[in-house]
C-alpha positions, -999 to 999 in steps of 0.1 A, spaced: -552 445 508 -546 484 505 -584 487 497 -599 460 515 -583 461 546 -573 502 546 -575 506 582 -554 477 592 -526 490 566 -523 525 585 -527 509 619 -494 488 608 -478 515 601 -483 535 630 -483 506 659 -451 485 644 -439 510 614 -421 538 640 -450 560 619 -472 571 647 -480 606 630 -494 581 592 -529 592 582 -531 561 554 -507 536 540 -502 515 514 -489 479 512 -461 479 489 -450 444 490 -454 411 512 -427 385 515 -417 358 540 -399 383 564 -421 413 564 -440 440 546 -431 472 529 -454 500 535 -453 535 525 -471 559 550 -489 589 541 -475 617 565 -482 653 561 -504 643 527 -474 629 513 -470 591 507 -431 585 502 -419 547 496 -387 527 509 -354 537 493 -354 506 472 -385 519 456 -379 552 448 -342 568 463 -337 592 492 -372 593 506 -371 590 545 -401 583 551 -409 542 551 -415 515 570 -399 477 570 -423 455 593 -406 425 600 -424 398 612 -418 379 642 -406 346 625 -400 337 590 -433 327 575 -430 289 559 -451 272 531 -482 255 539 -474 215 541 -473 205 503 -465 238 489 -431 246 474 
């Protein structure tokens, strides 16, 4: 994702991130609520506390429902 797709990471961050001012991002994680991405702000990636403590910089994009199993998958 974070080198396929590059430009639609940072655009996440920005437009639904609160990260208006990232240059990049990465995709940390992907589950069935959301993604964690860590913007690059000021040529400085930081990541969500629960990666790496006290950084403020981070973005939690929860998505709009909870994404379900395709039929036949558990």
């Amino acid at each position: 994702m974070n080198e396929d797709h590059a430009s639609a990471v940072v655009l996440y961050a920005q437009a639904f991130g609160d990260q208006p001012q990232a240059t990049e991002a990465q995709m940390l994680a992907i589950d069935a609520n959301g993604i964690d991405l860590t913007p690059k702000v000021n040529d400085e990636y930081d990541a969500p506390y629960y990666y790496k403590p006290n950084l403020k910089i981070s973005a939690r994009i929860p998505f709009f429902s909870t994404i379900l199993p395709a039929s036949g998958e558990s």
